[in-house]
C-alpha positions in Angstrom: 136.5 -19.9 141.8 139.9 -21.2 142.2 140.2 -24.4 144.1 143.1 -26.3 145.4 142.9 -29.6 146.3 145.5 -32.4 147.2 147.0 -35.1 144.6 145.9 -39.0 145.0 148.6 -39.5 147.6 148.3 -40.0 151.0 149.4 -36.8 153.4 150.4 -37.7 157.1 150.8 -34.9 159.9 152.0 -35.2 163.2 149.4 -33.4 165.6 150.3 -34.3 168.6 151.2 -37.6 170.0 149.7 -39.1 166.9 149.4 -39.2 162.8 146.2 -38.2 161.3 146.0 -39.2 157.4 143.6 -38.1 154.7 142.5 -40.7 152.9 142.6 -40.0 148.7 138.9 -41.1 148.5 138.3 -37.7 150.1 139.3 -35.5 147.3 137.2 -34.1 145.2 137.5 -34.5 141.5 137.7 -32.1 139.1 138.5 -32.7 134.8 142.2 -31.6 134.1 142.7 -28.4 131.4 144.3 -25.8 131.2 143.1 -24.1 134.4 144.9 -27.5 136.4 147.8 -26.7 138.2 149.8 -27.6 142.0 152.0 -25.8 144.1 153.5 -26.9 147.7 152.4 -25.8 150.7 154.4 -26.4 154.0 152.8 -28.2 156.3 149.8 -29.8 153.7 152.2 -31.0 151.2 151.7 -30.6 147.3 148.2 -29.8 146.5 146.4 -29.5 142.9 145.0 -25.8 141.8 142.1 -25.3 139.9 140.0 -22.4 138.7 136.0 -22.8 139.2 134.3 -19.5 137.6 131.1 -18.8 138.8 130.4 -15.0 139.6 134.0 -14.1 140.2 137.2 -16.1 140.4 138.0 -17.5 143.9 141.3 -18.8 145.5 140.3 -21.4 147.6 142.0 -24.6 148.3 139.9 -27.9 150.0 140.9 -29.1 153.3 140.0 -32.7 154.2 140.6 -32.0 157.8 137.6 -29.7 157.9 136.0 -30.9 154.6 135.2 -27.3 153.9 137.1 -25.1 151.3 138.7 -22.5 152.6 140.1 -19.3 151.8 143.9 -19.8 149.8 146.5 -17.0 151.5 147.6 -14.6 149.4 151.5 -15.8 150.2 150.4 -19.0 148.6 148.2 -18.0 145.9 151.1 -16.0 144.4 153.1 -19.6 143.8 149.9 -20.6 141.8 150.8 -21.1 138.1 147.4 -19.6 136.9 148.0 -16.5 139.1 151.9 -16.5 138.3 151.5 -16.4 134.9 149.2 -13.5 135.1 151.1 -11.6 137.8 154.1 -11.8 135.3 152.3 -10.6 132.4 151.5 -7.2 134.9 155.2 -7.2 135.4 156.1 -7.2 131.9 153.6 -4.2 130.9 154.5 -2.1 134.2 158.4 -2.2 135.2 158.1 0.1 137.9 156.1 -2.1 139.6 157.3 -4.8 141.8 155.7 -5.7 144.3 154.1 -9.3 143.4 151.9 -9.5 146.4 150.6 -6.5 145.3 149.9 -7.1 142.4 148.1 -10.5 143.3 145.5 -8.6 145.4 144.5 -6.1 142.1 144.5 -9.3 139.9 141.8 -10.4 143.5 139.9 -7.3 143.1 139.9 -7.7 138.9 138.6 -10.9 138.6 142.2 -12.3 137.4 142.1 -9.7 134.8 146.0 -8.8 133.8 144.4 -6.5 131.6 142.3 -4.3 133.6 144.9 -4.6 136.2 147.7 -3.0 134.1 144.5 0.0 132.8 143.8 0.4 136.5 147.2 0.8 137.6 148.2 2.9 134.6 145.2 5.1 135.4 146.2 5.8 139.1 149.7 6.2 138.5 150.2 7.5 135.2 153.6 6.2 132.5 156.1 6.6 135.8 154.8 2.6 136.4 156.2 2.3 132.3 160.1 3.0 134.0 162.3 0.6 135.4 163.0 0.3 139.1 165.7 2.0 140.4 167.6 -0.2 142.9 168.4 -3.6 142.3 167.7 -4.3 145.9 164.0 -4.6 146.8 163.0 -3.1 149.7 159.5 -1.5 150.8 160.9 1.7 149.8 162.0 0.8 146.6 158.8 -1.5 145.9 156.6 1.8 146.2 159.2 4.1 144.9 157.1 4.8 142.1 154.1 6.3 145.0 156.9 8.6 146.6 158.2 10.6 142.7 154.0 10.9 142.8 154.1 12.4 146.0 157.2 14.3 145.6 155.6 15.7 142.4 152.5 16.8 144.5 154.6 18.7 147.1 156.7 20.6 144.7 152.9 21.0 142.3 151.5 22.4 145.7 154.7 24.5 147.3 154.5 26.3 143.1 150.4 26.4 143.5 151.5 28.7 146.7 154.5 30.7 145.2 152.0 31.6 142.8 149.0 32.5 145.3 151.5 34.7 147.4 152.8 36.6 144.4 148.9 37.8 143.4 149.1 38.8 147.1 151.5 41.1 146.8 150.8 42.3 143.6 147.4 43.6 145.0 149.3 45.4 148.1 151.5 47.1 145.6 148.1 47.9 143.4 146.3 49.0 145.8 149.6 51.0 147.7 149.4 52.7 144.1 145.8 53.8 145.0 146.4 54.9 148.2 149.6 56.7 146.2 147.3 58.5 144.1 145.3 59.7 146.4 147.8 61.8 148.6 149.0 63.1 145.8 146.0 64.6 144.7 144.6 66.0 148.2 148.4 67.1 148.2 147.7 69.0 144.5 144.1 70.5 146.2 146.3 71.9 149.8 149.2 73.2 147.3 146.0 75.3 144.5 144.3 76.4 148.4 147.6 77.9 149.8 148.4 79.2 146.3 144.8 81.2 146.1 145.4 82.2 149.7 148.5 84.1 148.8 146.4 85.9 146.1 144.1 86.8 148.6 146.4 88.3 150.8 148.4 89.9 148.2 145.4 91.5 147.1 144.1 92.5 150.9 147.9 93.9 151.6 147.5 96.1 148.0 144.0 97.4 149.6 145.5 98.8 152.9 148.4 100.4 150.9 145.8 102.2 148.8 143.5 102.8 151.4 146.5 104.5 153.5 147.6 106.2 150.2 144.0 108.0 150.4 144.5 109.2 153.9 148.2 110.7 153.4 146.6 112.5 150.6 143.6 113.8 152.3 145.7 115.1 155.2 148.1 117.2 152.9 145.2 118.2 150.8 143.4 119.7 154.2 143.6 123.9 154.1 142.8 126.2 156.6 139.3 126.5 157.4 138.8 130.3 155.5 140.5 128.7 152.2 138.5 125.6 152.2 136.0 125.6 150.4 135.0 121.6 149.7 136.5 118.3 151.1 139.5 116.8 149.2 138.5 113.7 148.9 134.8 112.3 147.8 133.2 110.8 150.4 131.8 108.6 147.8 135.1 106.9 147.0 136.1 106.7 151.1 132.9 105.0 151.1 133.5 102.4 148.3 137.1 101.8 149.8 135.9 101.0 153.2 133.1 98.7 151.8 136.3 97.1 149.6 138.0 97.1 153.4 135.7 95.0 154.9 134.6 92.8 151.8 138.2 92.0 152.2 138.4 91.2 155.7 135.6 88.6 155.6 136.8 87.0 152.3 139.9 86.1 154.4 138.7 85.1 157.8 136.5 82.8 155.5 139.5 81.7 153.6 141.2 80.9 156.5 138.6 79.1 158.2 138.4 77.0 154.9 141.8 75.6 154.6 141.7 75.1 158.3 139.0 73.3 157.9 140.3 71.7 154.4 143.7 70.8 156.1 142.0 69.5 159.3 140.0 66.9 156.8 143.0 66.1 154.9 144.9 65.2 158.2 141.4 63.1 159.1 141.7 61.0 156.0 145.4 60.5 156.1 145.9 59.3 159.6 143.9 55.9 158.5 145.9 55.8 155.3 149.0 56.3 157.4 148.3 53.2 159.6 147.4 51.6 155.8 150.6 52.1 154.5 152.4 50.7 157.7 150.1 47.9 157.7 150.8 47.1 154.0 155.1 47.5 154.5 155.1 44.8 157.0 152.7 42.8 155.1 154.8 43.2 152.2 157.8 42.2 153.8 156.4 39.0 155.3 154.6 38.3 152.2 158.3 38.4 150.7 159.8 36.8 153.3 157.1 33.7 152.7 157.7 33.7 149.0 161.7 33.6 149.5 160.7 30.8 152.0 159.1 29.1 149.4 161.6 29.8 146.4 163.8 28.2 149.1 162.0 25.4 149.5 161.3 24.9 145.4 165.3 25.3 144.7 166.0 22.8 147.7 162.8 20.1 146.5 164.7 21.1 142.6 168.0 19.9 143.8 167.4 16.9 145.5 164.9 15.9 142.5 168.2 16.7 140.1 170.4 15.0 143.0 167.4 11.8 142.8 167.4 11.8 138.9 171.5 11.5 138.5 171.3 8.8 141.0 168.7 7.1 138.8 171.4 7.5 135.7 174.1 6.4 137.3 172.5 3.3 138.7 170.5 2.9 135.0 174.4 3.4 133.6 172.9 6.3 131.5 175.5 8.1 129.0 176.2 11.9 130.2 175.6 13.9 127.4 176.5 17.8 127.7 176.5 20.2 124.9 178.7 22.8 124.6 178.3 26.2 122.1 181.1 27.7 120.6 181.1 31.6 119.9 179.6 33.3 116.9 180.1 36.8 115.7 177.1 36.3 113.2 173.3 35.7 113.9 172.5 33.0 116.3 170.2 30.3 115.2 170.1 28.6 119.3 168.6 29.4 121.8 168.9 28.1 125.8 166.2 28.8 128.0 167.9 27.3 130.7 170.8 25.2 131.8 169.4 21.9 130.7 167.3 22.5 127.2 168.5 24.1 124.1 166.3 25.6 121.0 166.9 25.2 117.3 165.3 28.0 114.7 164.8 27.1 111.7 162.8 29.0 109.2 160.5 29.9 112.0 160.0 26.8 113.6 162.0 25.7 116.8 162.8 22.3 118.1 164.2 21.7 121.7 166.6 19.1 122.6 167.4 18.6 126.5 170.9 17.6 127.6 172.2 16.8 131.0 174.4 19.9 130.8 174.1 22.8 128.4 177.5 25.1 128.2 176.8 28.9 126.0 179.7 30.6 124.4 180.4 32.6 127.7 181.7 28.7 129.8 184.9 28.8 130.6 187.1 25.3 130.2 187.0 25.0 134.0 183.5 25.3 134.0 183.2 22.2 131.3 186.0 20.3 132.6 183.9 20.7 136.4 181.2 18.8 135.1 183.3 15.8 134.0 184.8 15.9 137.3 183.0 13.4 139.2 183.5 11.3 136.7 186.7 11.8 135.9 188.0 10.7 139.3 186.5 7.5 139.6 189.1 6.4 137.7 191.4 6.5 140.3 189.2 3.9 142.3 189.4 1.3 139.7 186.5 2.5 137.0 186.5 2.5 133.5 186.1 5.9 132.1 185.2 7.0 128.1 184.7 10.9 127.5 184.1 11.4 123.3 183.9 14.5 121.6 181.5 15.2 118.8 180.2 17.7 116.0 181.3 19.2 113.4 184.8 20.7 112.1 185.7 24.0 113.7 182.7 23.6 116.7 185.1 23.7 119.2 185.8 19.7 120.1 189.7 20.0 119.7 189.2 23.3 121.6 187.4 21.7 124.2 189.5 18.0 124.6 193.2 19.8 124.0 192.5 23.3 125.0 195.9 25.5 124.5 198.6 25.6 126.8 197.4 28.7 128.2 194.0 27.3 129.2 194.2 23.7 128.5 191.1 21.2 128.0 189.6 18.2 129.4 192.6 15.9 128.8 195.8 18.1 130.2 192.9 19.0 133.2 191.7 15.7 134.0 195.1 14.1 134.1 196.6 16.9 136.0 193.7 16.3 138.3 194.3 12.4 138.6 198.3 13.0 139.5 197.0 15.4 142.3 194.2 12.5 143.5 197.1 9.6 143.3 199.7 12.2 145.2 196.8 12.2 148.1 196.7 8.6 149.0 199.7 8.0 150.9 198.8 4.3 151.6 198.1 3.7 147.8 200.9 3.8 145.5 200.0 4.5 141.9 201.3 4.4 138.3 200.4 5.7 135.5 200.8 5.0 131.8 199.4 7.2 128.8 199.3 6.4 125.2 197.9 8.4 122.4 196.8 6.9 118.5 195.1 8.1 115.5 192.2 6.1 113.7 193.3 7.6 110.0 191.7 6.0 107.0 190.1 3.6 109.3 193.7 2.2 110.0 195.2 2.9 113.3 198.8 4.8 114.2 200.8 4.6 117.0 201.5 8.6 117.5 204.4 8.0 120.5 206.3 5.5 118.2 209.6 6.4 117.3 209.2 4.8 114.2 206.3 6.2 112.5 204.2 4.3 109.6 203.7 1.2 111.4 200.0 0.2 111.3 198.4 -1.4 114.6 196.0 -3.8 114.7 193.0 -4.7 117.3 193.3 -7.8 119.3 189.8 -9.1 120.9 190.1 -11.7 124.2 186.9 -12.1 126.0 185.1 -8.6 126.5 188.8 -6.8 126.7 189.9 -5.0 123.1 193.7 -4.3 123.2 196.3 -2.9 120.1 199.5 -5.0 120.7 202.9 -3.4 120.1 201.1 0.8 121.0 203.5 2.5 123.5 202.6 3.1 126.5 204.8 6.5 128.3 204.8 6.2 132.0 203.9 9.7 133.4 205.0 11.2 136.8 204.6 14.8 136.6 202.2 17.1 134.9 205.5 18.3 132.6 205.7 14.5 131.8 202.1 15.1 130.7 202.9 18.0 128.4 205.6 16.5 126.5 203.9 13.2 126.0 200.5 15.2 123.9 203.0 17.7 122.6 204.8 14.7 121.0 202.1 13.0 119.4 200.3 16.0 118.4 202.8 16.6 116.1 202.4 13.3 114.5 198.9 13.6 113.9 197.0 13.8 110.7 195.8 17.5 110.3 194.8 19.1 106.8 192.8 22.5 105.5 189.3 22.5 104.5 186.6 25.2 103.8 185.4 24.3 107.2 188.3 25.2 109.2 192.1 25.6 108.3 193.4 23.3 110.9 191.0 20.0 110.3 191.4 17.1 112.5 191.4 14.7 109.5 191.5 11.3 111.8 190.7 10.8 115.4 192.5 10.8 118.3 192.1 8.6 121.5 194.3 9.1 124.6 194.7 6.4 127.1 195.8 7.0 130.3 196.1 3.6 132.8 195.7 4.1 136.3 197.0 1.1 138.6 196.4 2.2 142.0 198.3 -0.7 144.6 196.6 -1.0 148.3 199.8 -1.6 151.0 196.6 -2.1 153.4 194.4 -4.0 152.0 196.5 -5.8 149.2 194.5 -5.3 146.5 195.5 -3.5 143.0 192.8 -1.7 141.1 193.2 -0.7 137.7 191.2 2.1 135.8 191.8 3.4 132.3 190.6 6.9 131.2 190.2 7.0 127.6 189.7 10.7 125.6 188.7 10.5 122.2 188.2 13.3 120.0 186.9 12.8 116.8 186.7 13.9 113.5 184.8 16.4 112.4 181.0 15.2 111.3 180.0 17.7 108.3 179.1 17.0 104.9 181.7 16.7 102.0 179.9 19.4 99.8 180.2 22.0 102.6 184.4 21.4 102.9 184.5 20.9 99.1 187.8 17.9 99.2 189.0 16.6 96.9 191.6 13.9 96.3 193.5 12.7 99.6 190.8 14.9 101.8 187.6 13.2 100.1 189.2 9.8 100.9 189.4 11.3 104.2 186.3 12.3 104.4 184.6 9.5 103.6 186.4 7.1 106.3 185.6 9.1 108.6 181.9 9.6 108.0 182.3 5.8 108.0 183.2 5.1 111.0 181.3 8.3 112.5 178.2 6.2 110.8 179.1 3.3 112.1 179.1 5.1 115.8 175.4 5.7 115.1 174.4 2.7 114.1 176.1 0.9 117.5 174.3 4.0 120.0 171.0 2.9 117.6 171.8 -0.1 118.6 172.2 -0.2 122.2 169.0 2.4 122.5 166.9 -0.9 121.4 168.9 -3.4 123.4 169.7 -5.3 120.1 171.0 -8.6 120.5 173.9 -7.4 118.0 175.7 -4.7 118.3 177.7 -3.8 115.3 180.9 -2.6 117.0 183.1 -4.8 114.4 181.8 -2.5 111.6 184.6 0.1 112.1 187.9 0.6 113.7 186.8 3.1 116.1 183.8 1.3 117.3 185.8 -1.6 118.1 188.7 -0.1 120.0 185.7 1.9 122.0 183.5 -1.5 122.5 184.5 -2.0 126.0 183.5 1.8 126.8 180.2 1.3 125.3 179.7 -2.3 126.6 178.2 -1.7 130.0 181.9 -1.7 131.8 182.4 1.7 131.7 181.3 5.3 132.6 180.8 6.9 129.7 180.1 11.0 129.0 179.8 12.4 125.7 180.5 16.3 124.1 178.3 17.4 121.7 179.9 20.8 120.1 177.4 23.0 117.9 177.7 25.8 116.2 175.3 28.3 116.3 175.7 30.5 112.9 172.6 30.7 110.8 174.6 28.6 107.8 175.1 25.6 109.9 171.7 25.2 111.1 171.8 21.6 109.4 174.6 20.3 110.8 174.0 21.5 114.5 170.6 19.9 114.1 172.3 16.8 112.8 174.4 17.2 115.6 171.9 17.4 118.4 169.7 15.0 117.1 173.0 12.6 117.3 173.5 13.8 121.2 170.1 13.1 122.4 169.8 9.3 120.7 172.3 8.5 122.9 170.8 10.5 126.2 168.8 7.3 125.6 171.3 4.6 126.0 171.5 2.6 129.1 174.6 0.8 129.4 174.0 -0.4 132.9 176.1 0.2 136.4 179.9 -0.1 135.6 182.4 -2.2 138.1 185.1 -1.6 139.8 188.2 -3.6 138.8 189.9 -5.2 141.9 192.9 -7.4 141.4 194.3 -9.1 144.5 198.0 -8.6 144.6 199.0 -11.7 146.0 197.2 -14.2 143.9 197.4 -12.0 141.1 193.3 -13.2 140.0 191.2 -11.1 138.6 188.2 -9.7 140.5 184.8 -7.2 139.8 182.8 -5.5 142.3 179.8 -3.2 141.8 
């Protein structure tokens, strides 16, 4: 039982007119351990905790004014260090769960038990109570956010429990309208053999009367005068036999007819209920499919806003984008990609899926890959730091897919035309831009708009800002401005053949563009920096076979490409070091990858059978850093006047 009782001070409250005071001679006293605490409470003053166990563990505090102990309210039970403690541990275990008052009526109902709380919780709720909230901003929605992805999982469970019931539905109306199918057609087969045999029948009755009139025109020729005649022509015999024939005939025909009469009146009979059946079953069937196209409705729109729901969870987590992006193959395929989101690797047999927020197959176009980037893309022009990298291996397509050609240019010509068309919008903002392109070659870095190439740069760290003094900077109006600028340095930059691909990108290339957007309204300037990096290709020096000046190459840049790893390794744990000094490029990009940015990432595969190794290599590189959370980036504001530097979320 948990007990709180007041210090060995006097407490005075005003009731009234008067002061009543509580002597300290009418505290109880209890030994001091580890189950002693004191919290304030308004009104009574500071008061001393203590846990009593008997049969279970009770929060009650002693009132003098009474001299009974009472019940302690949950409010101020939660400010007891015994229960605090223990209501932090719960926090710690389950991060989706924040509700403290909560929680201090389970640890109530579990004897003060963090343990079983955190098994109960876990077993009502399942590992969604293992994730982080979502919104800063604690609210009862967001407290029980975790209750309404439970219920939202239900609905969607229970709208695809009732696609599935209607679907059996109408596949036993189309089973049994194949029954009812069947049987037409084979009282249709018996009236088609019964008209057929009638036919015979009167084909053979129409051959008796010719031969029964062919008999009578010969007996009338055949008759003489009386004196000559001396015996009938014909033998009474045979007349007889025909007539019998005759009539036989006649009464196999009325019969006949009577039966399919009667056969067709029957049919008619059992087809009039079918009839009213099959009408029956067609407006079933079409409200049966009007109900399931309800529902497939209602599953895309619940799938939407659960996709709409889970990118507002990455953005606010800061979650890296990560899309991959197949180039074509002529030879046998070793991916597969059973839908937009998940991709499948066979190996030898086996197959191994890896799920991206985007997955692009040979047949995307550049405007569908430079659409998904879009969103982000134009946040820069509102003040946002903005890192897109290409990765995988040479000749995958990431040149293809940053540069593009100039008749259907990539992400960087696309997303810079695209921010001269947002800036051109804003008539109350004006804007300027500034672009600069370098190479990270040999780990060493080159200025590719220089005018006087083979000067080497050098990084320059102040605060959390990296910056390469003496790199030009091209201010850019136009989208021909643009052009020229990449055309320039593209020229300068470091390109080489290999076995992999004739054209190697043998460093990599990062291309700045500044944004500095100036507010006549409000006054204030935000700046924004978009910065493309494509890099070098990631394969194994066996496969490109280099030698000499291309195995030095090679190896720098599987350096730094290493080193890459080892910082997205890093901030997947939340290390407390992150070893962005351990390469050139992981410096200049440490204020992408340093929680101030947003930051998307291309991972381009190939999908021939022969580089089934390094696609998987690649892959496995993409989704360690689907993982990364590099928290919500800000919005640089700088006021003009003052010129001072300011953030906001």
């Amino acid at each position: 039982m948990l007990s709180v009782l007041y210090k060995p001070s006097v407490v005075s409250e005003e009731r009234g007119s008067g002061q009543l005071q509580t002597p300290a001679s009418s505290q109880p006293v209890v030994m001091e351990d580890d189950r002693t605490g004191s919290i304030y409470i308004q009104g009574k003053g500071t008061v001393m905790t203590y846990m009593f166990e008997e049969r279970v563990n009770v929060c009650r505090f002693w009132d003098p004014y009474s001299g009974v102990w009472l019940l302690l309210p949950l409010q101020w039970e939660m400010n007891v260090e015994f229960v605090k403690a223990r209501v932090q541990r719960v926090l710690s275990a389950l991060p989706g769960l924040v509700d403290q008052k909560e929680i201090t009526a389970a640890l109530r109902q579990c004897n003060y038990d963090p343990e079983e709380v955190i098994s109960v919780y876990l077993t009502m709720f399942g590992e969604i109570l293992l994730q982080a909230s979502q919104s800063g901003h604690q609210n009862y929605a967001d407290l029980n956010s975790f209750r309404a992805l439970l219920e939202r999982d239900r609905v969607i469970e229970d709208l695809r429990q009732k696609l599935q019931t209607k679907e059996k539905a109408v596949d036993n109306l189309f089973q049994k309208n194949s029954y009812l199918g069947r049987d037409v057609r084979y009282l249709t087969d018996i009236v088609q053999h019964l008209n057929q045999k009638l036919a015979e029948l009167e084909a053979d009755q129409q051959e008796a009367r010719e031969k029964i009139r062919s008999l009578l025109s010969r007996r009338a020729a055949a008759v003489l005068p009386a004196k000559t005649v001396s015996e009938p022509a014909v033998d009474p015999g045979q007349l007889h036999q025909v007539r019998q024939l005759t009539r036989e005939l006649n009464v196999s025909n009325k019969q006949l007819r009577s039966t399919v009469h009667q056969a067709l009146a029957d049919m008619k009979n059992q087809l009039e209920p079918f009839k009213d059946t099959v009408g029956k079953l067609a407006t079933v069937e079409q409200e049966a499919a009007r109900e399931v196209e309800n529902l497939r409705s209602l599953y895309r729109k619940e799938a939407v806003e659960r996709k709409s729901l889970y990118n507002k969870l990455l953005e606010l987590q800061g979650n890296i984008q990560v899309f991959c992006r197949c180039r074509k193959s002529s030879a046998s395929s070793s991916l597969e990609s059973t839908d937009d989101q998940e991709v499948v690797v066979i190996q030898k047999g086996s197959k191994k899926k890896f799920q991206f927020d985007k997955i692009y197959p040979p047949s995307s176009t550049q405007e569908d890959v430079f659409a998904g980037t879009l969103p982000v893309i134009t946040s820069c022009v509102d003040g946002y730091n903005v890192c897109i990298l290409a990765y995988g291996q040479t000749g995958s397509g990431k040149t293809y897919t940053m540069m593009g050609s100039k008749e259907n240019p990539g992400v960087n010509i696309r997303s810079i035309r695209e921010l001269l068309r947002i800036c051109a919008e804003k008539e109350e903002v004006s804007y300027t831009l500034k672009i600069s392109m370098l190479e990270i070659y040999n780990d060493s870095l080159n200025d590719l708009l220089t005018k006087s190439p083979g000067a080497l740069l050098d990084l320059r760290v102040q605060g959390k800002s990296v910056s390469v003094p003496g790199l030009t900077q091209v201010q850019v109006q136009t989208e021909a401005d643009i052009i020229n600028v990449i055309e320039m340095g593209e020229k300068n930059r470091k390109i080489a053949s290999t076995k992999m691909n004739i054209q190697s990108s043998r460093s990599h290339l990062v291309v700045a563009l500044e944004v500095e957007g100036s507010d006549k309204v409000s006054g204030l300037t935000s700046r924004g920096t978009l910065t493309l990096c494509d890099l070098a290709g990631s394969e194994r020096i066996f496969k490109t076979e280099a030698e000499g000046q291309r195995l030095v190459e090679a190896a720098a840049i599987n350096k730094s490409l290493t080193a890459l790893g080892q910082v997205f390794g890093a901030l997947k744990c939340n290390a407390l070091h992150i070893p962005f000094r351990n390469s050139k490029l992981t410096h200049l990009l440490q204020p992408c990858l340093s929680g101030d940015a947003k930051c998307c990432v291309f991972v381009n595969v190939s999908p021939d059978v022969t580089d089934v190794m390094e696609t998987l290599s690649t892959l496995q590189f993409g989704s360690t850093i689907r993982q990364v959370s590099l928290g919500k980036a800000t919005k640089n504001i700088v006021p003009t006047k003052n010129n001072k530097t300011g953030k906001s979320t």
